[in-house]
N, CA, C and O of each residue as an XYZ file, in Angstrom:
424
protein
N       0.865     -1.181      0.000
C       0.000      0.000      0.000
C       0.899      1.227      0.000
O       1.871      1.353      0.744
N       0.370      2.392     -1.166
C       1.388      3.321     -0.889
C       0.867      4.413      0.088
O      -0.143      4.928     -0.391
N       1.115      4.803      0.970
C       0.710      6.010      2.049
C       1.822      7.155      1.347
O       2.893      6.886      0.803
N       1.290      8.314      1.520
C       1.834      9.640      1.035
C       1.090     10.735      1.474
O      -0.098     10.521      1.713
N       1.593     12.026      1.656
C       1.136     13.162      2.113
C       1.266     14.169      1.061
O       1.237     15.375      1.302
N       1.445     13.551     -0.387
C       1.252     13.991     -1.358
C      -0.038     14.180     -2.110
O      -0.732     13.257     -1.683
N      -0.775     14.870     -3.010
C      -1.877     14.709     -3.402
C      -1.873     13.734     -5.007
O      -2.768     13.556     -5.834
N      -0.654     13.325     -4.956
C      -0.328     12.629     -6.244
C       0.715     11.400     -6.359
O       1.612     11.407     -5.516
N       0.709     10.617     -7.057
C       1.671      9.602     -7.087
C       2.513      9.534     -8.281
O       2.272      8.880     -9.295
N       3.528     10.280     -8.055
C       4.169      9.727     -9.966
C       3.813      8.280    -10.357
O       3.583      7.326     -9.614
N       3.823      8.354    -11.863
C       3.301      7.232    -12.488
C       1.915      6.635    -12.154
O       1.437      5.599    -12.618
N       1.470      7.316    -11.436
C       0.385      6.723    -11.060
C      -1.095      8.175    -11.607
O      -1.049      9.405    -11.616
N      -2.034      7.333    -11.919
C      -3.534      8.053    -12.046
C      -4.419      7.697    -10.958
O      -4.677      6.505    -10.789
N      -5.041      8.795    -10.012
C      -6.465      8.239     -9.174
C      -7.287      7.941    -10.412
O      -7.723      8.621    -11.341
N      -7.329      6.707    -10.079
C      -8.765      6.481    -11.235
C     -10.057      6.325    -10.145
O     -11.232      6.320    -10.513
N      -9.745      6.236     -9.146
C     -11.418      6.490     -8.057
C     -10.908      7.023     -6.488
O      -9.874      6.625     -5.951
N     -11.617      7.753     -6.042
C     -11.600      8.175     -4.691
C     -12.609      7.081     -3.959
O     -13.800      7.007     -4.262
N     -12.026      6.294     -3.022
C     -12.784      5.661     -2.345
C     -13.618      5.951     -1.260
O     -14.727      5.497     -0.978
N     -12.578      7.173     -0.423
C     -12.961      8.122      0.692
C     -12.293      8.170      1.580
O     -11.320      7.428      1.449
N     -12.335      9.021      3.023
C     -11.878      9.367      3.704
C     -11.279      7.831      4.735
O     -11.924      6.831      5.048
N     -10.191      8.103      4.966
C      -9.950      6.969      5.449
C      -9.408      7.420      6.971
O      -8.980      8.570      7.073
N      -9.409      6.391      8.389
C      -9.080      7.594      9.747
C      -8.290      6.181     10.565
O      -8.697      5.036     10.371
N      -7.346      6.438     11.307
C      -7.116      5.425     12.066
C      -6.777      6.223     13.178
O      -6.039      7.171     12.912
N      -7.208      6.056     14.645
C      -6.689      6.657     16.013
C      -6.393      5.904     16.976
O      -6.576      4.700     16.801
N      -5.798      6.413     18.401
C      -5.258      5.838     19.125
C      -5.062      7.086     20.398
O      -4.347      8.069     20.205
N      -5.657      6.905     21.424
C      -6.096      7.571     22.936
C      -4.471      6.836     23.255
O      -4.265      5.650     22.993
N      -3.384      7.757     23.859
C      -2.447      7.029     24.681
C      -2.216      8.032     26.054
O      -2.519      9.225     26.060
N      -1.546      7.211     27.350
C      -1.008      8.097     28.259
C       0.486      7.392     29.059
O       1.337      7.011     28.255
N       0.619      7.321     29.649
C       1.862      7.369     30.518
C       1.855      6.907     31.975
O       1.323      7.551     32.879
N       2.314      6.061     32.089
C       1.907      5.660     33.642
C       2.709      6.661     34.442
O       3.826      7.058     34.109
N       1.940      7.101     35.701
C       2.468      7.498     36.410
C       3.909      7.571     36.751
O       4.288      8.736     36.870
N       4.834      6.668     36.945
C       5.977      7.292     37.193
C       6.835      7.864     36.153
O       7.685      8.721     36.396
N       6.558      7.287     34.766
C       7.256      8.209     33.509
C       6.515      9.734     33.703
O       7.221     10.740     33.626
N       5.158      9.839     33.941
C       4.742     10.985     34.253
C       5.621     11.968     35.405
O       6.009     13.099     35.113
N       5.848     11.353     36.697
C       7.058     12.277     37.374
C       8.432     12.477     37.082
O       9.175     13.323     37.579
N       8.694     11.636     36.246
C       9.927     11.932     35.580
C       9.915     13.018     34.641
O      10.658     13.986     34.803
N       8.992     12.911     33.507
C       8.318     13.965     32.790
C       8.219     15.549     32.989
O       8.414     16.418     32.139
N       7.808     15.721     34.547
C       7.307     17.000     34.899
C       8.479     17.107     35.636
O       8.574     18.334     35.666
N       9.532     16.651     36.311
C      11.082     17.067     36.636
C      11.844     17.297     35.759
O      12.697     18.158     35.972
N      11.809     16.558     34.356
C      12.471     16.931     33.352
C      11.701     18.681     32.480
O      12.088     19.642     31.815
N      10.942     18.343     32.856
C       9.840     19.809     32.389
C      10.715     20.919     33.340
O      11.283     21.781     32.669
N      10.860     20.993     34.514
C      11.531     21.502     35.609
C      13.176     22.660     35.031
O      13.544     23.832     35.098
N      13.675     21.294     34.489
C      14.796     21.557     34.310
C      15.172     21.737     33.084
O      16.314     22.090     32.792
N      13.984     21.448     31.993
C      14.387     21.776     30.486
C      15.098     20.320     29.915
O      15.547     19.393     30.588
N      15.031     20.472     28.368
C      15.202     19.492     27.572
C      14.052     18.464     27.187
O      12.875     18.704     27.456
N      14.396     17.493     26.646
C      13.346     16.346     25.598
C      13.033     15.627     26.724
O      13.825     15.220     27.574
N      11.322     15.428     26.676
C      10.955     14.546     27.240
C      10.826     13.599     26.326
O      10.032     13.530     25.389
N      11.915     12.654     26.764
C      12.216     11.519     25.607
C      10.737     10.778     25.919
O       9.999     10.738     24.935
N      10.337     10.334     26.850
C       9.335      9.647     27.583
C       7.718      9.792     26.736
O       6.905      8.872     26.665
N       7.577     10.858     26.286
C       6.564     11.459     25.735
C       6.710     11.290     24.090
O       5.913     10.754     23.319
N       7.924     11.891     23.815
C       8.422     11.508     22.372
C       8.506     10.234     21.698
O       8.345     10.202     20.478
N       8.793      8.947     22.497
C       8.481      7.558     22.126
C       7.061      6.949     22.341
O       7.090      5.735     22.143
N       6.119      7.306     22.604
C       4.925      7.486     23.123
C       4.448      7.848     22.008
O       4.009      6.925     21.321
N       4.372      8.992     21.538
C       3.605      9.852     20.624
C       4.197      9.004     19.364
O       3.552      8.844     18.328
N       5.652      8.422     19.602
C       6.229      7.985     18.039
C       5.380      6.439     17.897
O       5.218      5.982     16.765
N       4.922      5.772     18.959
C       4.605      4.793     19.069
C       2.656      4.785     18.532
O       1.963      4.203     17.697
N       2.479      5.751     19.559
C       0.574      6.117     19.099
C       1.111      6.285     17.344
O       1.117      5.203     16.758
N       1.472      7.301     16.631
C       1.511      7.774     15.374
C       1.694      6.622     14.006
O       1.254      6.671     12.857
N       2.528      5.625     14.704
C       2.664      4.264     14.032
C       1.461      3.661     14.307
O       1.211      3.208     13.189
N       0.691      3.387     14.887
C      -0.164      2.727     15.560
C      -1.506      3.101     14.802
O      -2.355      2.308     14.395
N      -1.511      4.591     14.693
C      -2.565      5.285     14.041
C      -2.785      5.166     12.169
O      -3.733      5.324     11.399
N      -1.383      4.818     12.040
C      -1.117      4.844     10.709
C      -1.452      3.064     10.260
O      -1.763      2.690      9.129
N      -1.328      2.405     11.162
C      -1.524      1.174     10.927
C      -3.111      1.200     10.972
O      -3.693      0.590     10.075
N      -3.715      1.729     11.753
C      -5.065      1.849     11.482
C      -5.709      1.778     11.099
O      -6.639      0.972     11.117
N      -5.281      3.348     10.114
C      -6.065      3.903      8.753
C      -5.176      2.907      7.594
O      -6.086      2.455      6.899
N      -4.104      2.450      7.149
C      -3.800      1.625      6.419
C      -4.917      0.138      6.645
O      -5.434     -0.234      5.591
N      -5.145     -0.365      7.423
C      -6.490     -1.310      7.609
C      -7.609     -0.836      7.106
O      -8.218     -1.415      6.207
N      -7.794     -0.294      7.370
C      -9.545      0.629      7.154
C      -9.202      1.144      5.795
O     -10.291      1.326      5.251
N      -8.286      1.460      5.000
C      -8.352      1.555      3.603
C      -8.283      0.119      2.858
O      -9.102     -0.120      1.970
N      -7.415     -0.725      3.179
C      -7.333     -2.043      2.916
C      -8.458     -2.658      2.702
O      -8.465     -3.463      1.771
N      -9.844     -2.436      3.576
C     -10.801     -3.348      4.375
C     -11.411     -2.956      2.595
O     -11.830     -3.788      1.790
N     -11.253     -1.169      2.340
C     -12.070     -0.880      1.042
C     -11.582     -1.028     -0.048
O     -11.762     -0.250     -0.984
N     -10.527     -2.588     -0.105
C      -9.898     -2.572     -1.306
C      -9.130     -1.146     -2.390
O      -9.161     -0.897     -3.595
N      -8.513     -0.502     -1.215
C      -7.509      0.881     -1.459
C      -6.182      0.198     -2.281
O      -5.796     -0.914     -1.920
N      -5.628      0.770     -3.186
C      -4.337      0.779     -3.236
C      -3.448      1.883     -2.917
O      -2.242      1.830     -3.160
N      -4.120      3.061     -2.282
C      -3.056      3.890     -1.899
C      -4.086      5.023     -0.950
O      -5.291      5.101     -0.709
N      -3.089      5.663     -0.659
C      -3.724      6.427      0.574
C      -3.213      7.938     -0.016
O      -2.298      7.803     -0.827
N      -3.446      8.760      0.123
C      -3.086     10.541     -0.510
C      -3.598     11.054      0.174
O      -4.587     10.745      0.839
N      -2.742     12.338      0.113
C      -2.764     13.244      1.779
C      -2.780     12.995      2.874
O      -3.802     13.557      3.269
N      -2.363     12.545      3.640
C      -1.831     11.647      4.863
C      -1.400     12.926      5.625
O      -0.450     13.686      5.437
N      -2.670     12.925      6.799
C      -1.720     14.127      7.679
C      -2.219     13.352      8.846
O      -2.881     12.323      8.716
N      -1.766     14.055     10.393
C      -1.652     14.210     11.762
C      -2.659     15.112     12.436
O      -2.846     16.299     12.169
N      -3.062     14.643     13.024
C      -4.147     15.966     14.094
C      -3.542     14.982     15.739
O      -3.253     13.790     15.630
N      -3.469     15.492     16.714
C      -3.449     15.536     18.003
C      -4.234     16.322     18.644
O      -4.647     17.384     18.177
N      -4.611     15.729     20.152
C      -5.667     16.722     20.911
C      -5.256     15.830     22.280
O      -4.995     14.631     22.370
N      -5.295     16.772     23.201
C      -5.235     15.799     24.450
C      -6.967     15.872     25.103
O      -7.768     16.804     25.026
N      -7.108     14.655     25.671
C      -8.094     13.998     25.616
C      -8.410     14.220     27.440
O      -9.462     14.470     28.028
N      -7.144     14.022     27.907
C      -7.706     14.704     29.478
C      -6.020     14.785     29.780
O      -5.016     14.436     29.161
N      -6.230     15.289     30.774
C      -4.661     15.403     31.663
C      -3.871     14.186     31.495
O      -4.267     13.068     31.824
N      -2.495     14.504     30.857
C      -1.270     13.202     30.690
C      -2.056     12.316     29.596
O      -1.190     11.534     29.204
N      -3.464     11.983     28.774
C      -3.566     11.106     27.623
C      -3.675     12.395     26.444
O      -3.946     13.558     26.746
N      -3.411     11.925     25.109
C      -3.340     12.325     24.410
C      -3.976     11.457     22.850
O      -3.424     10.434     22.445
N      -5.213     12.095     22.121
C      -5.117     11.100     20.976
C      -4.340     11.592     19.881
O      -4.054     12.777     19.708
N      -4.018     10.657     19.167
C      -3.128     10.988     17.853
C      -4.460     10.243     16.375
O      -5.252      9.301     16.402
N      -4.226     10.904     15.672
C      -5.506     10.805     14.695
C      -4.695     10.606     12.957
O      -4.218     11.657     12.529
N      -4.599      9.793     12.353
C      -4.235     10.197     11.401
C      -5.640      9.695     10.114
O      -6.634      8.970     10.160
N      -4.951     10.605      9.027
C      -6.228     10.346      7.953
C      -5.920     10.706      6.860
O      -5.013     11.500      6.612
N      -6.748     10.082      5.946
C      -6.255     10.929      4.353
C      -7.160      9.729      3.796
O      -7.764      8.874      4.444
N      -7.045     10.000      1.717
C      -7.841      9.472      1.377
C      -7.412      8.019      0.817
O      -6.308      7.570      0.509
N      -8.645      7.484      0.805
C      -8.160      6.045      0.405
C      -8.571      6.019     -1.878
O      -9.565      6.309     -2.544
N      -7.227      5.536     -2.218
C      -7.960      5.300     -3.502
C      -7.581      4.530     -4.428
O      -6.586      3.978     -3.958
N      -7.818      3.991     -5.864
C      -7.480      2.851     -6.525
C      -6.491      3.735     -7.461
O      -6.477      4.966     -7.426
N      -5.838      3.110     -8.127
C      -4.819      3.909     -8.814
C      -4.931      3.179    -10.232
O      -5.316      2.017    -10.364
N      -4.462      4.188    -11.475
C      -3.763      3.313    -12.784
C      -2.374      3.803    -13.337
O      -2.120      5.007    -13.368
N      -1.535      2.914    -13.747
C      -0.605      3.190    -14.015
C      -0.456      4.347    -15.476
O      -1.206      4.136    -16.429
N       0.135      5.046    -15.514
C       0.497      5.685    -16.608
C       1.699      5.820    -17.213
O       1.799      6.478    -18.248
């Protein structure tokens, strides 16, 4: 399956828009990466803790929406973006989406 955040595929023609395609994922942090988190917040620099987290939801999300285009017999996915929102204190969802569609070669 090709995923892209392009609206186009070289060599390739949309010959159909299938539709919107979405995969998400609610994540948080157990408590003690959380106090580590807000001491490192303290003192400045990467909360690595948060950053493998979010890298982990974002894969997760993408595997998603790659299913849910699959399910509609997709061969490719176009425009592929990111939305985030935190969902309550310390969880966060990660959302990804774009369209699902059949392609022809040119």
């Amino acid at each position: 399956m090709i995923v892209t955040t392009t609206d186009f595929i070289p060599g390739y023609e949309i010959e159909e828009i299938l539709g919107v395609v979405f995969g998400n994922t609610v994540r948080a942090k157990h408590i003690g990466k959380d106090l580590s988190a807000m001491l490192k917040n303290i003192v400045g620099g990467e909360l690595e803790e948060y950053t493998e987290m979010l890298k982990d939801a974002r894969r997760e999300a993408v595997n998603r929406m790659v299913n849910e285009a699959k399910k509609m017999d997709a061969e490719a996915i176009v425009n592929l973006r990111f939305t985030t929102a935190q969902t309550m204190a310390g969880a966060a969802e990660i959302l990804a989406y774009g369209t699902a569609v059949k392609l022809r070669r040119v």
